[in-house]
N, C-alpha and C positions, 0 to 999 in steps of 0.2 A: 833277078831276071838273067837270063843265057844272053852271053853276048853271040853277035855272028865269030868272034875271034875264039871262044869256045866252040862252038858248035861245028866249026870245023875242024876240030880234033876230037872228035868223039866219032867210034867206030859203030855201024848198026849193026846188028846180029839179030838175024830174021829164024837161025833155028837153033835149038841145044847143042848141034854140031861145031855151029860156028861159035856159040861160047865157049864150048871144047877147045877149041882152037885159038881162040883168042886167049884165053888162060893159059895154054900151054905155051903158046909165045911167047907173054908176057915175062911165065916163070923162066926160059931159058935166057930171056934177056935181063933177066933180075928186075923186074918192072911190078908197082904194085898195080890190080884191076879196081877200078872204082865203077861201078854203074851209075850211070847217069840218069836219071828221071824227071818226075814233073816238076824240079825244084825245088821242096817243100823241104828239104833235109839243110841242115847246117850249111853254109855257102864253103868253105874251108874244107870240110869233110872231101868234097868232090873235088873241087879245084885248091890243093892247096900249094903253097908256094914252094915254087924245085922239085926236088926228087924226082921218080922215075914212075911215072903214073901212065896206066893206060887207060884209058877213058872207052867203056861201051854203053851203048842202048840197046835194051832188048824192046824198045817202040816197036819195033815189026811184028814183034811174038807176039800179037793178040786172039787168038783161037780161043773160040769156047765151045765148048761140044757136052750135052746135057743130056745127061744118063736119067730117064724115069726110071724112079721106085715108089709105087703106090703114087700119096696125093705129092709126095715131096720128089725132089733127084739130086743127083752126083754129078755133078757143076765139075768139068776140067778145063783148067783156067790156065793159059798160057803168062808166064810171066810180066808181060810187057802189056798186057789189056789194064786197061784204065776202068775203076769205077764208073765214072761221068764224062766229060769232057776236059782234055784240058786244051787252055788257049794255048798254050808255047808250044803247039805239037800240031803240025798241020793238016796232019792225019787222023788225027783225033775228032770223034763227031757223036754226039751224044747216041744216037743207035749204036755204034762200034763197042762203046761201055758196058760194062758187065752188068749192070744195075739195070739199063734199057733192055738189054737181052733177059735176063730173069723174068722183068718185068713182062716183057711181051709172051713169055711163057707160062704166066702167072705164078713165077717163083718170086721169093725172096733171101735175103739173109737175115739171121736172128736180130742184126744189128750192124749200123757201121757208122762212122763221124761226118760230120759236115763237110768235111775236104772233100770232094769227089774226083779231083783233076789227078789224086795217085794211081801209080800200077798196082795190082793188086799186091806184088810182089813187094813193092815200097811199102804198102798201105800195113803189110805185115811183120814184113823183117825190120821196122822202123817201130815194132813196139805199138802202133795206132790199135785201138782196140774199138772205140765210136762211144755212143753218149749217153748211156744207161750204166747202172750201179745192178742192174738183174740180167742183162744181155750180153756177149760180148763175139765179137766176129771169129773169134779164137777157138768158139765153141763148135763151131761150122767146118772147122779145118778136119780133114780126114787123113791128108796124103800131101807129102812135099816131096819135091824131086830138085835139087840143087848138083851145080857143080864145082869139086873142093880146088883147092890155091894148085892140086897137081891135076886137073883135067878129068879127076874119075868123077861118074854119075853115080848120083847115091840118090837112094827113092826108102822115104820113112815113113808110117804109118802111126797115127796115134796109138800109144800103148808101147811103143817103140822108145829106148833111152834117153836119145838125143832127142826126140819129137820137137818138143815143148822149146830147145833152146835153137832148133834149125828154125823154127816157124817166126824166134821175133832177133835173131844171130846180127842185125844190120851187116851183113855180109861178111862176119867173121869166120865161119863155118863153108861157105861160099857163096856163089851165085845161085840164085831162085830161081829155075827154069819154068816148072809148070806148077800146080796146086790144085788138090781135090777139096769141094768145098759142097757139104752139105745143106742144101735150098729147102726150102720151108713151100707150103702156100702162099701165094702174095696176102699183105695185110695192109689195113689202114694203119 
């Protein structure tokens, strides 16, 4: 759980600009970027002991804006939008989640895990894939757009090189800005 002594060193970053920005600071201060999320990731990973760590949230980036094609669409998912709700996040409310918006659209995703309080960005770049052995949320991905340790915007497409290792990088490759994700019919 985030203490309040954490959470006030963690920067909010409400657009891709300001992640720009924020990385680019960071790198000229010799500072590593950690993003900070629903907690669900190793406690150590985000907050670990010394070094020169900058801490952001892309909490604010929750945009979803749903592209129709036929009975299915192109779901663009701002990094910081939550599957479900999470408590630690006082913004968070289950309509705001990606999974309520589909759903009132009558979309779905092929699949996704029981945690629902991740960013979608966490829920990917952390390797989660959900809970079937024939489904996988991974399948749905189309398009990532991330920003690298020097501040440039790179936008991938499946069938692309990097695709596969930008989409589960735990932010090695960089920060997760937005995500194309292809929705289904809703289903029981």
């Amino acid at each position: 759980m985030r203490s309040s002594r954490q959470r006030a060193t963690v920067e909010l970053c409400s657009s891709e600009e300001e992640v720009v920005r924020a990385v680019t600071e960071a790198r000229r201060a010799g500072q590593t970027v950690r993003v900070v999320g629903s907690g669900h990731s190793y406690h150590q990973a985000i907050w670990p002991e010394g070094g020169r760590v900058r801490r952001i949230s892309l909490d604010p980036m929750r945009g979803v804006r749903i592209h129709r094609e036929g009975a299915g669409a192109l779901v663009e998912v701002d990094a910081g939008c939550r599957l479900g709700r999470d408590p630690l996040s006082p913004s968070s409310t289950w309509s705001n989640g990606l999974n309520a918006q589909l759903q009132a659209a009558g979309l779905a995703l092929p699949d996704l895990g029981g945690i629902s309080h991740q960013s979608v960005a966490g829920f990917l770049s952390t390797g989660s894939s959900g809970g079937s052995v024939k489904y996988s949320v991974y399948d749905a991905v189309e398009r990532v757009r991330f920003v690298d340790g020097t501040g440039r915007v790179h936008e991938l497409s499946r069938g692309q090189e990097q695709f596969g290792a930008a989409i589960v990088s735990l932010g090695l490759l960089g920060v997760i800005t937005r995500v194309w994700l292809r929705a289904e019919p809703s289903y029981d």
